[in-house]
C-alpha positions in Angstrom: 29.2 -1.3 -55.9 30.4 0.5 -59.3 33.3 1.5 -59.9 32.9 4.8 -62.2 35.5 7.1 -63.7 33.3 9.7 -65.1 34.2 13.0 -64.7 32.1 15.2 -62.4 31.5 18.0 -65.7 30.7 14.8 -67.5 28.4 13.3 -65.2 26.9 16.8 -65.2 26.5 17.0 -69.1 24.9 13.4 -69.1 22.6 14.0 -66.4 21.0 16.4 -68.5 21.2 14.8 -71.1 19.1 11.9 -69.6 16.6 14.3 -67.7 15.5 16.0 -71.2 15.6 12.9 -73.8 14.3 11.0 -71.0 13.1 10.4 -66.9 16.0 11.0 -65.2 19.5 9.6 -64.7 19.9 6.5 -62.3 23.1 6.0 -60.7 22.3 2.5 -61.9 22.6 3.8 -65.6 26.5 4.9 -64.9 28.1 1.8 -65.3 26.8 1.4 -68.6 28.4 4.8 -69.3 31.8 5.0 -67.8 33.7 7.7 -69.8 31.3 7.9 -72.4 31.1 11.1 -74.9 28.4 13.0 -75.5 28.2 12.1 -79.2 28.2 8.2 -77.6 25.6 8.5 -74.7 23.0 10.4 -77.4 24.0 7.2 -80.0 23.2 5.0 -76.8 19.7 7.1 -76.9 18.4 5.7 -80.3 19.9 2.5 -79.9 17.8 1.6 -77.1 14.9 3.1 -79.4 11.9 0.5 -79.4 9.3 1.5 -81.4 6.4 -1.7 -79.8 3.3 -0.6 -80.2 1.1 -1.0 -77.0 -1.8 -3.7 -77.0 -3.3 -2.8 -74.1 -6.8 -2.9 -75.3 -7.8 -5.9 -77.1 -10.8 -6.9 -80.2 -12.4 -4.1 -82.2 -14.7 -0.7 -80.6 -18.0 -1.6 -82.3 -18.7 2.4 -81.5 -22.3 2.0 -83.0 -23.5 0.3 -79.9 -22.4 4.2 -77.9 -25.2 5.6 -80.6 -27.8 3.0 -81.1 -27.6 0.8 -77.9 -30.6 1.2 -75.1 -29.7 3.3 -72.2 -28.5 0.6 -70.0 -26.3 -1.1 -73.2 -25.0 2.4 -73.7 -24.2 2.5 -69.8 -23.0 -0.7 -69.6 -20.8 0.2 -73.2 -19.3 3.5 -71.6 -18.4 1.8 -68.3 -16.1 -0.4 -70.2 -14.7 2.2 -71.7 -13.6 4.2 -68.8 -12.1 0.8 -67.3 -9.8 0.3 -70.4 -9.1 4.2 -70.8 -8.1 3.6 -67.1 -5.8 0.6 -67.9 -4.2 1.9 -70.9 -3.1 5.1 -69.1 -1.5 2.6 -65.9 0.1 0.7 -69.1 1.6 3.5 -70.3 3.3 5.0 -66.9 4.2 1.5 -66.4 6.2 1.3 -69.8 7.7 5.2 -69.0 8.6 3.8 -65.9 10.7 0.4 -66.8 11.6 0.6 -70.4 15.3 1.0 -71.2 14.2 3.2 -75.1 13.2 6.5 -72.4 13.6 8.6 -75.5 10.8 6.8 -77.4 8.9 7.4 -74.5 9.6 11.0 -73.9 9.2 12.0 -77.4 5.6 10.1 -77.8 4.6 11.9 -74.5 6.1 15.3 -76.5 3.3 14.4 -79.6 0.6 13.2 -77.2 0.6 16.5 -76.1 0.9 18.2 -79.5 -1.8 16.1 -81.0 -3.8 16.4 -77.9 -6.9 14.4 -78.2 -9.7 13.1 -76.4 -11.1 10.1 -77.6 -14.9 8.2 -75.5 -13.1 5.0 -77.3 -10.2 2.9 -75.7 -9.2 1.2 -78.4 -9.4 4.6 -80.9 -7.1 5.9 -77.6 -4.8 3.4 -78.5 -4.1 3.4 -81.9 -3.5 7.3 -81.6 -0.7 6.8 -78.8 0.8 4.0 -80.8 0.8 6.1 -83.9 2.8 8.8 -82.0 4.9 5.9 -80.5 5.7 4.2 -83.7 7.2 7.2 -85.7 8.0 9.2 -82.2 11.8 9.3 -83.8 10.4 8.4 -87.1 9.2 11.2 -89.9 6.7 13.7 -88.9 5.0 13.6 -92.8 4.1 9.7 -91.6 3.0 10.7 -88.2 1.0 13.4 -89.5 -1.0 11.4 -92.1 -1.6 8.8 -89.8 -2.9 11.2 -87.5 -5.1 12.8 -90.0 -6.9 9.3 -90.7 -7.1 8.2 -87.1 -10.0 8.1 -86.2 -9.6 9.5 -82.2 -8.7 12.6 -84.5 -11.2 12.5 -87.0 -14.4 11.6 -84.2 -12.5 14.6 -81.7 -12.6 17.3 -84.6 -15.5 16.1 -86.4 -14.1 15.9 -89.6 -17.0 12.3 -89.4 -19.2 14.8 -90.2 -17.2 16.8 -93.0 -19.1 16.3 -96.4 -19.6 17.6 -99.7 -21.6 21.1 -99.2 -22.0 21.0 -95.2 -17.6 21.0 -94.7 -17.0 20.7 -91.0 -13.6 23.2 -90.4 -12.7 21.9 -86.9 -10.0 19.6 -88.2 -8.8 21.7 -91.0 -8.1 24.7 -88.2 -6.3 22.6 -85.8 -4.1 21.2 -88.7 -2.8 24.5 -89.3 -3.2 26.5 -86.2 -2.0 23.6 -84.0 0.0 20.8 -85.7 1.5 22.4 -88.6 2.2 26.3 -89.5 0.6 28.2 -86.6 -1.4 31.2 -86.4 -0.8 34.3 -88.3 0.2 31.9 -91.9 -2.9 30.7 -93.1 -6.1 33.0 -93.8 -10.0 32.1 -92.9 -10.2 31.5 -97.2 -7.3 28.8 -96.3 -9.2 27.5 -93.8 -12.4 26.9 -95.7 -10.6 25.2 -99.0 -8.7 23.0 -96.2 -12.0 21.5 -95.0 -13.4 21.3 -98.5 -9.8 19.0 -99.4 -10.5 16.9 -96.2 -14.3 16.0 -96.8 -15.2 12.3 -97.0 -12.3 11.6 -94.6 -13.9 9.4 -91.9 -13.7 5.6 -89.9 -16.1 2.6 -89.7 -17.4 1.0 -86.8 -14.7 -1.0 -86.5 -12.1 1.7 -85.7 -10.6 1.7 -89.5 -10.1 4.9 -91.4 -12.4 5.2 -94.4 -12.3 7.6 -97.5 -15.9 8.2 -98.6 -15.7 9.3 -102.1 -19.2 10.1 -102.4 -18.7 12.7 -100.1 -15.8 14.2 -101.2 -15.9 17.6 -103.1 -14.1 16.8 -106.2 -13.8 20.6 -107.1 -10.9 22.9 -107.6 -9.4 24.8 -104.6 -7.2 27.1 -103.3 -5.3 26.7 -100.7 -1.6 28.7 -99.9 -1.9 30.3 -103.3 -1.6 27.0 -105.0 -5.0 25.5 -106.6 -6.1 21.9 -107.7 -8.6 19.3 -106.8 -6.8 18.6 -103.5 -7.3 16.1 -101.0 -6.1 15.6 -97.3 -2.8 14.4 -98.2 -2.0 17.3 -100.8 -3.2 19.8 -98.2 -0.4 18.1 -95.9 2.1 18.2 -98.5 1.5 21.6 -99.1 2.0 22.5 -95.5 5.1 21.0 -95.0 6.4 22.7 -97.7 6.4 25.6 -96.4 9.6 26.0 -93.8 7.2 27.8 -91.0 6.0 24.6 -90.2 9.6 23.5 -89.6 10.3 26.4 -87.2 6.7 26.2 -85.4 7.7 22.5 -84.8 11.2 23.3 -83.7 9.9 25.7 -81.4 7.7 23.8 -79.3 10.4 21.1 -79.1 13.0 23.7 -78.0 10.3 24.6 -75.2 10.1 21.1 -74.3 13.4 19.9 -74.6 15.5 23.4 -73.7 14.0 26.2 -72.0 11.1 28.1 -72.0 12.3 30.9 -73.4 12.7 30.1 -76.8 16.9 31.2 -78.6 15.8 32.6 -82.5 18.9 31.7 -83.6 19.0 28.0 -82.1 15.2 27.5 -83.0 16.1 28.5 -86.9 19.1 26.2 -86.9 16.8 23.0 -85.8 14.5 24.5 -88.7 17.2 24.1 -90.9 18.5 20.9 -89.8 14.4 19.1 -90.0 13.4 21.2 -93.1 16.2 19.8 -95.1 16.3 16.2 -93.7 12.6 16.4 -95.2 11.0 16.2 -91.3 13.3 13.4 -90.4 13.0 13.9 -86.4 16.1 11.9 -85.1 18.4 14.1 -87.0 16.9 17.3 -85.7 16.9 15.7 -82.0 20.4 14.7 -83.2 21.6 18.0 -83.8 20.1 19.2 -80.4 21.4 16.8 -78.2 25.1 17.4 -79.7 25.4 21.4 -79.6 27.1 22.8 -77.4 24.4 25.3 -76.8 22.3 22.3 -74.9 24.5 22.1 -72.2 25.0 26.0 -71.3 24.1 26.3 -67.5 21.2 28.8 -68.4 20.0 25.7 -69.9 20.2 23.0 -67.4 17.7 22.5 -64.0 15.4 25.3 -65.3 12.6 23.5 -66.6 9.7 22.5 -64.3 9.1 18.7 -64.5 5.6 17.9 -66.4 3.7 16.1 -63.7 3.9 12.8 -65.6 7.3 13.0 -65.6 7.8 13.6 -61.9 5.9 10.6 -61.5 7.9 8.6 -63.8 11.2 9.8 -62.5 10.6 9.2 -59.2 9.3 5.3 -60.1 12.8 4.8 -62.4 14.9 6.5 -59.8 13.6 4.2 -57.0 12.5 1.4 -58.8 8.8 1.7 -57.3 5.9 -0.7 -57.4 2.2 -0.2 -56.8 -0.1 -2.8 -55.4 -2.7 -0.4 -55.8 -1.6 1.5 -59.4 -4.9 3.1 -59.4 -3.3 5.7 -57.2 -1.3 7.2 -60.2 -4.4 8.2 -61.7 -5.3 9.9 -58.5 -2.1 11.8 -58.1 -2.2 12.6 -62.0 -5.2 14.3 -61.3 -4.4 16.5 -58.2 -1.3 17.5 -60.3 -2.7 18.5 -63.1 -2.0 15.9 -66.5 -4.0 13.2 -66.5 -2.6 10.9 -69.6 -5.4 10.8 -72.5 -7.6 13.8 -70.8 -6.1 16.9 -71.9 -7.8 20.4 -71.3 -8.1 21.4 -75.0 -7.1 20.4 -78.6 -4.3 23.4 -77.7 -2.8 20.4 -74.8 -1.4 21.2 -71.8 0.4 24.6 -71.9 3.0 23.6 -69.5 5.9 25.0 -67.8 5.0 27.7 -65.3 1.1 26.3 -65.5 2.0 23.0 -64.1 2.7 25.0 -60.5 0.5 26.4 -58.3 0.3 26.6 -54.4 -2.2 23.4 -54.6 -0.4 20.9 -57.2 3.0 22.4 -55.5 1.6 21.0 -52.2 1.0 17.4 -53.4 4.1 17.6 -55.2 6.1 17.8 -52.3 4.0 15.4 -50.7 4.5 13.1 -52.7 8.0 11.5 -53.6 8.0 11.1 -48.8 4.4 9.2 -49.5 6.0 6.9 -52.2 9.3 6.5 -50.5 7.9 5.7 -46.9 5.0 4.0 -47.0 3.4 7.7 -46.2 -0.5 8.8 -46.3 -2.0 11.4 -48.3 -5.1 13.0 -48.3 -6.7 14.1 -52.3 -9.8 15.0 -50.6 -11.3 19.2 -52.4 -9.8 18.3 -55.2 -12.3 17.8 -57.7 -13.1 19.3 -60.9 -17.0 19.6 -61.6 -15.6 20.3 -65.3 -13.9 17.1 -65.1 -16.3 14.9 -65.1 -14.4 12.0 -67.3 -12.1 11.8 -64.9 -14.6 11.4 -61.7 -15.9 9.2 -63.6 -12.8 7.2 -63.9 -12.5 7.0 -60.2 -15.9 6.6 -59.5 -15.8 7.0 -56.0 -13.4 9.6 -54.9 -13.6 9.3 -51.2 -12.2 5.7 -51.2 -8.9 7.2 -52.0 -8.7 10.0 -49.1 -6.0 9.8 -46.8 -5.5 5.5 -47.5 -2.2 4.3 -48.2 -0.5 4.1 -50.8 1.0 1.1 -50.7 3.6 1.6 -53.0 7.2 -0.1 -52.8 10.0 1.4 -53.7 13.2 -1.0 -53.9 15.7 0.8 -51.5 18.2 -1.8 -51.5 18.7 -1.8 -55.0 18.6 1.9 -54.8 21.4 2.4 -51.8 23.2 -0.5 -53.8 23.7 1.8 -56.8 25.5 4.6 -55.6 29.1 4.2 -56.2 31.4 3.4 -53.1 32.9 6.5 -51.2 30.1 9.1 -53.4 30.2 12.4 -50.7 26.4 12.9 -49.3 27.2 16.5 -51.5 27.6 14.2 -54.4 24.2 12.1 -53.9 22.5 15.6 -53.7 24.3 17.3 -56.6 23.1 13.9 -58.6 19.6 13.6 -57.8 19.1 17.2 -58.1 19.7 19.5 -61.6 19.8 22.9 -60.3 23.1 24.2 -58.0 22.6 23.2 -54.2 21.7 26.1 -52.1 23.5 26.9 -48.6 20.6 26.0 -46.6 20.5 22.2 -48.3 24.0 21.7 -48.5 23.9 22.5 -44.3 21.5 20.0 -44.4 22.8 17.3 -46.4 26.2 18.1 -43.9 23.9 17.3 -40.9 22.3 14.2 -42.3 23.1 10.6 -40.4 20.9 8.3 -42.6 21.3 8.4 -46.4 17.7 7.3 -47.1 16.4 9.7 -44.8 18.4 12.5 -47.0 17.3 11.2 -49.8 13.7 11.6 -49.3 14.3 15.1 -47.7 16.3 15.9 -51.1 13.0 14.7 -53.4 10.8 16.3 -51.4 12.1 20.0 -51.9 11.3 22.5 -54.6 14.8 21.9 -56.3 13.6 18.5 -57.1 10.4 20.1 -59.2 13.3 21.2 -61.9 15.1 19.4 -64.4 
């Protein structure tokens, strides 16, 4: 057993600390943080950073064979496709789940979702999530221009087919509307010279960005009020220039990382603080996860858990296995995010969204289904919009009401706790938001501390971190 002399308002400050820079605190993680500071457990943070890309899916996408193939080579192509879409998105709740840099891996799940993407090649997939990954705490002027020539991107908003007198203005809308300045900065005219600046941008069969110069308008634009025979990268340059980027970025990351109800004046500090470290995005998460502000109760226990992240918690918190892993995609589904399938270029819109009396169901279902060996039924679940997903799990029935074979590690779990911890103290821990009467009446009646623990995972307070 630890022995642990943190503070109860300290444990409290790095419990939330660890639920919004990554999955959750375990009581594991406390001995490794015995009277630590703030200012040291956020230090701790990057130092465990570990930017690795994921190899997942092997040997180049020869994506010719999707267009000119026969209809069985194209069916045969596609099915391939799905499997390593499928393993890629297992690898990757596997690596939220066990790695020790969970801010890497929260903050590429943060630009997964603003660079939302769907891609009909794996390996494109993949170079997209390990371009988020890689500068996740890097510089978001390298992230962006890798994102700009990846070619998920460039095949998702057409910009393939953005030439010299036919400009294609998907990618040049999202760019601004979406990744960079936001709506109500740019004008239609802005738009148009955008697209124009982008043209010849494209990728080879082999999944490698290519600049066409041949179909690149070489004429003058304007674009911002500025004017000059632009290309992609001076378009992104211009962009970031202007310090409404900064504060559209900032205040999607306040959403994500604070509340949903984003502060003016705390937003415009983090502008400040990216804008002039020139889009450096440790120091910005720097400055967050040090103010003061961060830690105010109005702050802490009031957002509601992305389903990802409920998943992932629940596996780091109880160290959980799968035999069977292709039931993650299934419960990704009934709740709502499955990795790599978002709804729209806009991503998942979160908070609030993530709940309603359906996914709410399942998510109470759930954590007493992982945690004992439980069944659960996914049958009237599906989406006929969704068909890349059904496809995934080709046959749906097989998974209705089986097990789900899952093992968590209890042992190492009970083992954890710190000796003489209250039952009031195991609740307060696995729980961000202020125990009610009626669950601290419970937790006084309970006999069995596993049994309390699952009741404790399984109740609506448990949705919040």
């Amino acid at each position: 057993m630890h022995r642990h002399t943190n503070s109860m308002s300290n444990i409290k400050q790095l419990k939330h600390l660890w639920s919004r820079a990554g999955f959750g605190l375990r009581f594991d993680d406390l001995a490794g943080l015995e009277d630590a500071t703030v200012k040291h457990a956020v230090k701790q943070l990057f130092d465990a950073a570990d930017p690795a890309p994921v190899n997942i899916v092997q040997g180049a996408a020869d994506y010719d064979a999707v267009i000119k193939g026969d209809v069985t080579a194209r069916k045969m192509f596609m099915q391939q496709q799905r499997q390593q879409e499928k393993d890629l998105n297992i690898g990757w709740i596997n690596k939220m789940s066990t790695t020790n840099a969970v801010l890497q891996e929260k903050m590429t799940l943060f630009w997964h979702n603003h660079f939302a993407c769907r891609a009909n090649i794996a390996l494109f997939t993949q170079q997209l999530n390990n371009i988020q990954r890689v500068n996740a705490l890097g510089n978001f002027r390298t992230m962006l221009l890798q994102v700009a020539e990846s070619p998920a991107m460039l095949q998702f908003l057409n910009n393939q087919q953005n030439r010299k007198g036919h400009p294609n203005e998907n990618f040049a809308r999202e760019l601004m509307e979406l990744f960079t300045i936001g709506r109500g900065n740019y004008t239609e005219i802005d738009v148009k010279e955008s697209a124009r600046s982008f043209t010849g941008y494209g990728f080879n069969k082999a999944g490698e960005f290519v600049n066409r110069p041949f179909v690149h308008d070489n004429g003058q634009k304007t674009f911002l009020g500025q004017t000059g025979n632009f290309n992609g990268e001076d378009i992104i340059g211009i962009l970031l220039e202007k310090k409404e980027t900064a504060h559209f970025i900032c205040n999607k990351l306040y959403k994500y990382l604070v509340n949903e109800t984003p502060d003016p004046v705390h937003v415009n500090a983090m502008a400040d603080v990216f804008y002039n470290s020139k889009y450096e995005i440790k120091p910005l998460l720097e400055y967050v996860f040090t103010a003061d502000w961060f830690y105010d109760d109005k702050n802490t226990g009031n957002l509601i858990k992305a389903p990802v992240e409920f998943l992932v918690g629940l596996n780091r918190q109880f160290y959980i296995t799968y035999q069977r892993p292709e039931v993650l995609l299934q419960f990704q589904r009934v709740l709502g995010q499955v990795l790599f399938y978002p709804p729209n270029v806009a991503g998942w819109p979160g908070g609030r969204n993530w709940i309603d009396s359906s996914s709410l169901m399942y998510r109470l279902k759930i954590p007493s289904t992982l945690l004992d060996g439980g069944l659960i039924d996914f049958s009237g679940k599906a989406d006929p919009e969704d068909e890349a997903y059904i496809a995934i799990v080709r046959n749906q029935q097989q998974f209705v009401s089986t097990k789900v074979q899952s093992q968590p590690d209890w042992d190492k779990f009970l083992n954890g706790i710190p000796k003489h911890t209250s039952k009031t103290s195991i609740a307060s821990f696995l729980l961000e938001p202020k125990l009610s009467n009626a669950l601290l009446k419970n937790i006084d009646q309970a006999t069995d501390t596993k049994a309390m623990v699952i009741e404790l995972v399984s109740t609506p307070e448990y949705q919040l971190c």
